[in-house]
KEKEKE-78458 format. One record per atom (N, C-alpha, C): y, x, z; residue in one letter; atom name; residue number from 1. Coordinates in steps of 0.1 Angstrom, whole numbers, padded with zeros to 4 digits. Each point is the difference from the previous one (the first is absolute). Example, Ala and Ser with C-alpha at 12.3 -4.5 7.8 and 13.67 -1.06 7.14 Angstrom:
# KEKEKE-78458
v	u	w	code	site	pos
-0057	0132	0078	A	N	1
0012	-0009	0000	A	CA	1
0012	0009	0000	A	C	1
0011	-0004	-0007	S	N	2
0011	0009	0000	S	CA	2
0011	-0008	0008	S	C	2
//
This chain:
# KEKEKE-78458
v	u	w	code	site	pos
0041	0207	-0038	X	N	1
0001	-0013	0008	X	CA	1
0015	-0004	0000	X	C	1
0000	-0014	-0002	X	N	2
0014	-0004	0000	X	CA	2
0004	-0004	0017	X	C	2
0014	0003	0004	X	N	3
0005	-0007	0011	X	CA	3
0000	-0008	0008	X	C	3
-0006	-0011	-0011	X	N	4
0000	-0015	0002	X	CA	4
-0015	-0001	0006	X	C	4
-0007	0011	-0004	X	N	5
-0017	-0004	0002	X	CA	5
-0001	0000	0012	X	C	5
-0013	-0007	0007	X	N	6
-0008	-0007	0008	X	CA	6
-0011	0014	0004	X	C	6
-0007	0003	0011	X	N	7
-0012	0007	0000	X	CA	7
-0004	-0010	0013	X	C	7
-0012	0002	-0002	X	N	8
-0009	-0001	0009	X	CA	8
-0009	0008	0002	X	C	8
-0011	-0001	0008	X	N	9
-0010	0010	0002	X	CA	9
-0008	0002	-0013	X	C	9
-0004	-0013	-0003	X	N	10
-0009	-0002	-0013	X	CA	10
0008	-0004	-0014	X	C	10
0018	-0003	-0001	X	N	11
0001	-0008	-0006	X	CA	11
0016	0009	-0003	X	C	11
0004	-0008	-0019	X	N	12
0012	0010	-0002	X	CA	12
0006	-0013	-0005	X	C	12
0009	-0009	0008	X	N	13
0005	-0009	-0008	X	CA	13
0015	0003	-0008	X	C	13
-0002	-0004	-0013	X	N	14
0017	0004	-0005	X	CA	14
0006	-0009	-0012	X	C	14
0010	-0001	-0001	X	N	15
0005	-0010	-0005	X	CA	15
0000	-0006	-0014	X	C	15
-0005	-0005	-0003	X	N	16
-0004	-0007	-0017	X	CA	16
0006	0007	-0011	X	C	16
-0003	0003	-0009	X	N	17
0004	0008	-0011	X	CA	17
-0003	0000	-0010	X	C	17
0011	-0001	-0018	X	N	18
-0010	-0003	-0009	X	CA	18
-0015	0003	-0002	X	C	18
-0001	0018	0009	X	N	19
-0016	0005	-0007	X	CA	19
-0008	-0005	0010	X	C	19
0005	-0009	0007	X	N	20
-0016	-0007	0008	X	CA	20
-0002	-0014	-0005	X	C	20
0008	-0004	-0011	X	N	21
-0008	-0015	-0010	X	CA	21
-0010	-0001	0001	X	C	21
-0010	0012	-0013	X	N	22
-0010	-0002	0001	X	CA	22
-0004	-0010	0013	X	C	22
-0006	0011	0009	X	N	23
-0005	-0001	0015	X	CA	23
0005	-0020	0004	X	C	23
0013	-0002	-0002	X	N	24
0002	-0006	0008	X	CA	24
-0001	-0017	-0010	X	C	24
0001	0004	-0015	X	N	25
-0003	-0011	-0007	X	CA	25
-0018	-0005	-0001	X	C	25
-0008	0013	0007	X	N	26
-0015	-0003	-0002	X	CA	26
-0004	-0011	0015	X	C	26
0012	0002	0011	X	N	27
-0004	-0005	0011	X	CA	27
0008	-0015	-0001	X	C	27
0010	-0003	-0008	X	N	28
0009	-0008	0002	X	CA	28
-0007	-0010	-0009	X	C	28
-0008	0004	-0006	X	N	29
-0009	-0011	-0015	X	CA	29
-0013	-0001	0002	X	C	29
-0005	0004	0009	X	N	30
-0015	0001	0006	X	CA	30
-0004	-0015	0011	X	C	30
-0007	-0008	-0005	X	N	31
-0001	-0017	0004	X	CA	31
-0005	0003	0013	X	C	31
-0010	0010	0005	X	N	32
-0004	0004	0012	X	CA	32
0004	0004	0015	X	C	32
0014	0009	-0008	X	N	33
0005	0002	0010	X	CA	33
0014	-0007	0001	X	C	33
0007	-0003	-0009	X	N	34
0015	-0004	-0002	X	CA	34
-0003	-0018	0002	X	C	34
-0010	-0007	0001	X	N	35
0000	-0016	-0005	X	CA	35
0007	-0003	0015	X	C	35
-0004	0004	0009	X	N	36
0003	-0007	0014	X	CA	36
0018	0002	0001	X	C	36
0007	0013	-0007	X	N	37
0010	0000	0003	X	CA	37
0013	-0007	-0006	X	C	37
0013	-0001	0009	X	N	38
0009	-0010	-0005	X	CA	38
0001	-0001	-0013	X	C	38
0001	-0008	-0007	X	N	39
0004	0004	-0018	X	CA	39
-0012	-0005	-0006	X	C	39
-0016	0010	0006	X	N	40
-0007	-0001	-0008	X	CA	40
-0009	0011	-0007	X	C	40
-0007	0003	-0006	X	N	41
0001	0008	-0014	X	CA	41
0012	0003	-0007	X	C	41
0001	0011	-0002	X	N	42
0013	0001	-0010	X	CA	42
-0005	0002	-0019	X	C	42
0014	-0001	-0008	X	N	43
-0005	0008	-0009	X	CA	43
0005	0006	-0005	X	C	43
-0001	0012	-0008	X	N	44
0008	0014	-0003	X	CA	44
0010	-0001	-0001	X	C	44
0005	-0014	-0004	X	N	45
0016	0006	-0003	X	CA	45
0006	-0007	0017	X	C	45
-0008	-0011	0008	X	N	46
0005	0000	0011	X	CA	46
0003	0015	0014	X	C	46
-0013	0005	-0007	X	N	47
0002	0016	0009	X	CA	47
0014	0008	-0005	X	C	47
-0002	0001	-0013	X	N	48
0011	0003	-0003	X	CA	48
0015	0001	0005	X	C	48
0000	-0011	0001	X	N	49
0017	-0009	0005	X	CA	49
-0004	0004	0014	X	C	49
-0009	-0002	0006	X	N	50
-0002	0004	0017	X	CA	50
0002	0013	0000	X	C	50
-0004	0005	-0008	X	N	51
0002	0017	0003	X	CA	51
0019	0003	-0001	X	C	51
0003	-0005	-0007	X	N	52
0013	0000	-0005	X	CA	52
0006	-0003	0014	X	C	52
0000	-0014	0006	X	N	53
0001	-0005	0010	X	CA	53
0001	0008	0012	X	C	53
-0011	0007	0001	X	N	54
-0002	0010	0011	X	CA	54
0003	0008	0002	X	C	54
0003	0011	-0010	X	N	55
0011	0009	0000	X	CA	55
0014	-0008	0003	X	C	55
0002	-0005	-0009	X	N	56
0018	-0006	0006	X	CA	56
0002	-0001	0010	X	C	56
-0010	-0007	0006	X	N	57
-0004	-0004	0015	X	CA	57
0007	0012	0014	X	C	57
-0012	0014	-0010	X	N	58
0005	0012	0011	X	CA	58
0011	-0001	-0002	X	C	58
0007	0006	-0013	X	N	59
0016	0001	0003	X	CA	59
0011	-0003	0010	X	C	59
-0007	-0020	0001	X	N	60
0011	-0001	0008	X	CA	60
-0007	-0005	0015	X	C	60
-0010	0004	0001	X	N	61
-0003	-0004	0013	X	CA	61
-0009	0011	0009	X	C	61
0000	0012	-0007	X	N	62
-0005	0011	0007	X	CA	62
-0013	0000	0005	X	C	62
-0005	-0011	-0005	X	N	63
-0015	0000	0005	X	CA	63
-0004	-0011	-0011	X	C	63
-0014	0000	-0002	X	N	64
-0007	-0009	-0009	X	CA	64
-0016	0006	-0004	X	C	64
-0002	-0011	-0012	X	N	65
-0016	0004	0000	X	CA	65
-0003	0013	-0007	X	C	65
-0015	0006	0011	X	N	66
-0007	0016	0001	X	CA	66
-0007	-0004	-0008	X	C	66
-0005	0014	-0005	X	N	67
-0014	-0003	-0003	X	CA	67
-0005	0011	0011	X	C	67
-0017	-0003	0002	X	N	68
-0008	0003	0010	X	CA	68
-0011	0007	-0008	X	C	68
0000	0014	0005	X	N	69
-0012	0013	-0007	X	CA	69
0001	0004	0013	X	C	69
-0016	0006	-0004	X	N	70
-0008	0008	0013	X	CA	70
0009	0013	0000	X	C	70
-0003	0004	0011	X	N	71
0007	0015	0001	X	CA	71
-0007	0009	0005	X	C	71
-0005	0013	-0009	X	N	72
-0011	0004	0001	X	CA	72
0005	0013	-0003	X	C	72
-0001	0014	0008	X	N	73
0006	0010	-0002	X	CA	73
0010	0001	0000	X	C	73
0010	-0006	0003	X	N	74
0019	0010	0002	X	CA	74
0000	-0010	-0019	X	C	74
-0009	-0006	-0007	X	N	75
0006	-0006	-0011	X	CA	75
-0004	-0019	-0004	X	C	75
0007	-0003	-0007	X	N	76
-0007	-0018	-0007	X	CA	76
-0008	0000	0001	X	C	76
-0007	-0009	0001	X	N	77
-0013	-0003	-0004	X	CA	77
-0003	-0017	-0008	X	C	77
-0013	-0005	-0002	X	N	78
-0001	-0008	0002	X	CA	78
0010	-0015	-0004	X	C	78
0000	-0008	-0007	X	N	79
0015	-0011	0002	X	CA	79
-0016	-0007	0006	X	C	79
0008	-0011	0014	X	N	80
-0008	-0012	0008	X	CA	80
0009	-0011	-0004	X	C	80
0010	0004	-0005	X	N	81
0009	-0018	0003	X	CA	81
0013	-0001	0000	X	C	81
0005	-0005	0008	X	N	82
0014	-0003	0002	X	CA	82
0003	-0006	0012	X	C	82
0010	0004	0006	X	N	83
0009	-0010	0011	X	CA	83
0011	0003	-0002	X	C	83
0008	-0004	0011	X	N	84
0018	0001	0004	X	CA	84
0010	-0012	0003	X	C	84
0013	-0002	-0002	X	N	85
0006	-0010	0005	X	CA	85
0007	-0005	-0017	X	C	85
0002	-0013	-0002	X	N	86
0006	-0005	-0006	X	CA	86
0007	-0012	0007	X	C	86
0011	-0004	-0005	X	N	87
0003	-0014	0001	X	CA	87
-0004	-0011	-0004	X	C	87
-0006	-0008	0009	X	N	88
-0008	-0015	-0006	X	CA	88
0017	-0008	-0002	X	C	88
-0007	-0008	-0014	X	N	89
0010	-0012	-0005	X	CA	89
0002	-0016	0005	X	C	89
-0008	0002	0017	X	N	90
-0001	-0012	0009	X	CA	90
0008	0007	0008	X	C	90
0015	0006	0003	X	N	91
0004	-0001	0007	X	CA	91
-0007	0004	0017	X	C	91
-0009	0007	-0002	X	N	92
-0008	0001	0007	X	CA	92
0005	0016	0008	X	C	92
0005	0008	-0010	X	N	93
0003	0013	0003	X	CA	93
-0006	0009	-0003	X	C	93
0000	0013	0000	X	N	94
-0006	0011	-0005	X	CA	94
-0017	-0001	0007	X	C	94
-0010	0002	-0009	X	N	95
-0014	-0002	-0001	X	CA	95
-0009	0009	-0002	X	C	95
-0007	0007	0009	X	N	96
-0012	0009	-0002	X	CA	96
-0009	-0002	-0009	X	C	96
-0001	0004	-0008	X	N	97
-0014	-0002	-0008	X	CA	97
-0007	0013	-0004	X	C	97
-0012	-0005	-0005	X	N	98
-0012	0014	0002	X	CA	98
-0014	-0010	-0010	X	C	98
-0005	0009	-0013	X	N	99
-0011	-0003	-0003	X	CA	99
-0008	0014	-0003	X	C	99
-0010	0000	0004	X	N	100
-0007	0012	-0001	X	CA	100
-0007	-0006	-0015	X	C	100
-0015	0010	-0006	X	N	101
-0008	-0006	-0008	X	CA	101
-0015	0000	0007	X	C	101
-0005	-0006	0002	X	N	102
-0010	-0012	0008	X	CA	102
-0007	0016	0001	X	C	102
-0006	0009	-0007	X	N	103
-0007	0007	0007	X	CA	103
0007	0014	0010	X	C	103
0010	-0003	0004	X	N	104
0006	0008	0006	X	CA	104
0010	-0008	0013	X	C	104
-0008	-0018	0006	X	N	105
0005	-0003	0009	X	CA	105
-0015	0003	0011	X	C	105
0005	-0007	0011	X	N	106
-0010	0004	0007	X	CA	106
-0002	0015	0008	X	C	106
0009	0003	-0007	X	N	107
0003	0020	0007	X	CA	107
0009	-0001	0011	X	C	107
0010	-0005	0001	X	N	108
0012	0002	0007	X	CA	108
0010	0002	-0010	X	C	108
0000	0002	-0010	X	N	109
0013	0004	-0006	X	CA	109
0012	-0007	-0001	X	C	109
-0004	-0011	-0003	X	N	110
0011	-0014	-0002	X	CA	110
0006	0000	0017	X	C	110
-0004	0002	0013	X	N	111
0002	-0001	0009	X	CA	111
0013	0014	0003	X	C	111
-0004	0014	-0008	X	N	112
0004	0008	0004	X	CA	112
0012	0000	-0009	X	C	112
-0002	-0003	-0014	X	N	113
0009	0002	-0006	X	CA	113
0013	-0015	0002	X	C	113
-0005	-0012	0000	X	N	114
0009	-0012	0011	X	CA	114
0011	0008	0006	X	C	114
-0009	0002	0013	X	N	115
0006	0007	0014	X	CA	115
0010	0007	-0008	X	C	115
-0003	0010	-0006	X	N	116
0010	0012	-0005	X	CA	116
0014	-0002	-0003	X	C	116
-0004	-0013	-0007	X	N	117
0018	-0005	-0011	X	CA	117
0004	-0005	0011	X	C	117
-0011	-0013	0008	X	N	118
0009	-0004	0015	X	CA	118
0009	0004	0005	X	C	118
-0004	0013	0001	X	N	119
0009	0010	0009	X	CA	119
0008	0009	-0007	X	C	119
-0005	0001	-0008	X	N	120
0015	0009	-0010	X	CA	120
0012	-0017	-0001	X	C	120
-0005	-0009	-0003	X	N	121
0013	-0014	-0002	X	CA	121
0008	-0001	0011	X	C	121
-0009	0003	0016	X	N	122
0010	-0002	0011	X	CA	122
0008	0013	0003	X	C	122
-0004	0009	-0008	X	N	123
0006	0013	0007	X	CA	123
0009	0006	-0012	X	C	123
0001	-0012	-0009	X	N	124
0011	0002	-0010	X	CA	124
0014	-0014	0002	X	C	124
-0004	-0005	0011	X	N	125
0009	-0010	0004	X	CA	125
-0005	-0016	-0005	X	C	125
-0012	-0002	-0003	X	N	126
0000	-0012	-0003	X	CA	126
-0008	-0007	0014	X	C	126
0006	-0011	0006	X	N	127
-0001	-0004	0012	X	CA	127
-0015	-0009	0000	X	C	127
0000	-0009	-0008	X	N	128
-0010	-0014	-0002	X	CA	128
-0007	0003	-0015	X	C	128
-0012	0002	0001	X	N	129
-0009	0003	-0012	X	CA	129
-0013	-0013	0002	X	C	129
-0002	-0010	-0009	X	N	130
-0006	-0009	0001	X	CA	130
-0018	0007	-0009	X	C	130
-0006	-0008	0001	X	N	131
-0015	0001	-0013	X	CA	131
-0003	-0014	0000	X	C	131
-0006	-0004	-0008	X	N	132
-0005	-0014	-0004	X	CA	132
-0012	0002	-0006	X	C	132
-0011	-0008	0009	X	N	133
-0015	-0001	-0005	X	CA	133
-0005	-0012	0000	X	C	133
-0013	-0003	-0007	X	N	134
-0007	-0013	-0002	X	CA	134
-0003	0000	0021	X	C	134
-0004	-0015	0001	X	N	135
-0010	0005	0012	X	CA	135
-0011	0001	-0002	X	C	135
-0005	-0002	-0009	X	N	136
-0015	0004	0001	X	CA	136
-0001	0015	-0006	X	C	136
0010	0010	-0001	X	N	137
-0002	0012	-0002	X	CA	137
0004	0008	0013	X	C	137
-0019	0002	-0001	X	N	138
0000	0005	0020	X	CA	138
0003	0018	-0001	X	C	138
-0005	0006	-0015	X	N	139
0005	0015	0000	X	CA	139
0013	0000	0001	X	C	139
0011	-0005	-0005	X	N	140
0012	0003	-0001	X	CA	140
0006	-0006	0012	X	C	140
-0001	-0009	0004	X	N	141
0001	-0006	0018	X	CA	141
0001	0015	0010	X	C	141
-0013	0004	-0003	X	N	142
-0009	0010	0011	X	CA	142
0012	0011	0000	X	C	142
0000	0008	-0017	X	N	143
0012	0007	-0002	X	CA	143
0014	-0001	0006	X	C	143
0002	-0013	-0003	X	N	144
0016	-0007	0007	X	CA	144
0000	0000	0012	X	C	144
-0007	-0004	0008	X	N	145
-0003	0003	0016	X	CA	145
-0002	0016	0005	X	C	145
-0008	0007	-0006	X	N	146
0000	0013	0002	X	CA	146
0010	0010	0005	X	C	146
0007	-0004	-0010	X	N	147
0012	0007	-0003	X	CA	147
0012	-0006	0007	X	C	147
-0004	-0009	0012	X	N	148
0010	-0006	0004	X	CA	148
0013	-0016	-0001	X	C	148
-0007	-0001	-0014	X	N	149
0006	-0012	-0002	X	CA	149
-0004	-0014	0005	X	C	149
0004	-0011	0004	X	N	150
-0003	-0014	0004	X	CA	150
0004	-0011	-0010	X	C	150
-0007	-0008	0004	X	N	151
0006	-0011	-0009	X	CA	151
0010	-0009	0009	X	C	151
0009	-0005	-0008	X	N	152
0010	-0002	0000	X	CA	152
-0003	-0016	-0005	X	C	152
-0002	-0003	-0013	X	N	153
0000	-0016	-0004	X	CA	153
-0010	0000	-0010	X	C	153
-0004	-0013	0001	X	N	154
-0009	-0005	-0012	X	CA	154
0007	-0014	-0013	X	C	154
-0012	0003	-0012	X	N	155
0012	-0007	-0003	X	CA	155
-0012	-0003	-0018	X	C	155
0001	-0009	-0002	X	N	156
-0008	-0007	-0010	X	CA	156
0004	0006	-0017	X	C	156
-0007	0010	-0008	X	N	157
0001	0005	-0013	X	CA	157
-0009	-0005	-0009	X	C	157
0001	-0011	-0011	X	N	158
-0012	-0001	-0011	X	CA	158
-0011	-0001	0009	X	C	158
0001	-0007	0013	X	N	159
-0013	-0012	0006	X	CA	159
-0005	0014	0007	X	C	159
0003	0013	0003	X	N	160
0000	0005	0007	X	CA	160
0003	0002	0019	X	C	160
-0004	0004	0008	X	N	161
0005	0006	0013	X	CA	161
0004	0012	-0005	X	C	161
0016	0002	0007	X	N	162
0003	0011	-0002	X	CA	162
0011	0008	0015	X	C	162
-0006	0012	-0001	X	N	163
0007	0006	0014	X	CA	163
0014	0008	0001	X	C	163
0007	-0001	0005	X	N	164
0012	0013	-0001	X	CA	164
-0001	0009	0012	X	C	164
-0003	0008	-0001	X	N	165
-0003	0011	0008	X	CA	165
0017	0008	0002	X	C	165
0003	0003	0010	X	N	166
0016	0011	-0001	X	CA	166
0001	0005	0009	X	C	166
0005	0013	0001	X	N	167
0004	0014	0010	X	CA	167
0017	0000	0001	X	C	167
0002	0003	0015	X	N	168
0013	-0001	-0003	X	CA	168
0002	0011	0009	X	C	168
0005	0010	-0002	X	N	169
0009	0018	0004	X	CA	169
0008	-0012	0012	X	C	169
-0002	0004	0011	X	N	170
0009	-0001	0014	X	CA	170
0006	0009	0005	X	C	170
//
């Protein structure tokens, strides 16, 4: 296990890595689960550059996007997804995000694994952690609330409703 990793009861989140492509280019190109998120569908070579992205990311900011496996015996298990914090390019500030793959929501995990980064971001010094969701996405709302976050502002995307949810370390 690396230093950087995440545990939970059920969950081993750790930080993006060439050898989790695979994994992470089958969820990042899949119309099912990836269509609702920012961006879109991606495609190979967009994972790519993201992956690239995301590593750099840790470097210099000590936190960034996990990947999310079950933790089952003291070892890996399982890949369910992804979350962690990145920087949105709306000036918006550092951004929660989390996609599980559709048959592995509905558990709690996205809730547990969320929560997890939440609290590793504040307790790594980062003060104000925002998330942005459609409103008519009432799972990821429920999640956002869950875990403590409120909305904060609304605000019109591609004929969308859209919410900013943010936590702020007091």
């Amino acid at each position: 296990m690396n230093w950087l990793d995440l545990r939970t009861s059920r969950l081993i989140l750790s930080p993006v890595n060439w050898q989790d492509m695979p994994d992470i280019l089958a969820l990042k190109t899949d119309v099912l689960t990836f269509s609702s998120m920012l961006g879109g569908v991606r495609t190979s070579w967009q994972v790519q550059k993201e992956m690239a992205e995301d590593i750099l990311y840790w470097g210099s900011h000590r936190i960034g996007i996990y990947t999310v496996r079950k933790h089952i015996q003291n070892r890996t298990g399982q890949f369910l997804g992804i979350t962690g914090i990145h920087l949105r390019n709306d000036d918006r500030g550092h951004a929660l995000r989390f996609a599980l793959w559709g048959w592995a929501q509905g558990k709690g995990y996205a809730r547990e694994a969320a929560f997890a980064v939440l609290s590793a971001a504040h307790e790594r010094g980062y003060q104000r952690i925002v998330a942005v969701t459609k409103e008519r996405n009432i799972a990821s709302r429920r999640i956002l609330g869950s875990i403590g976050m409120n909305v904060e502002e609304q605000f019109v995307r591609h004929g969308n409703k859209m919410l900013t949810y943010v936590s702020v370390l007091l």
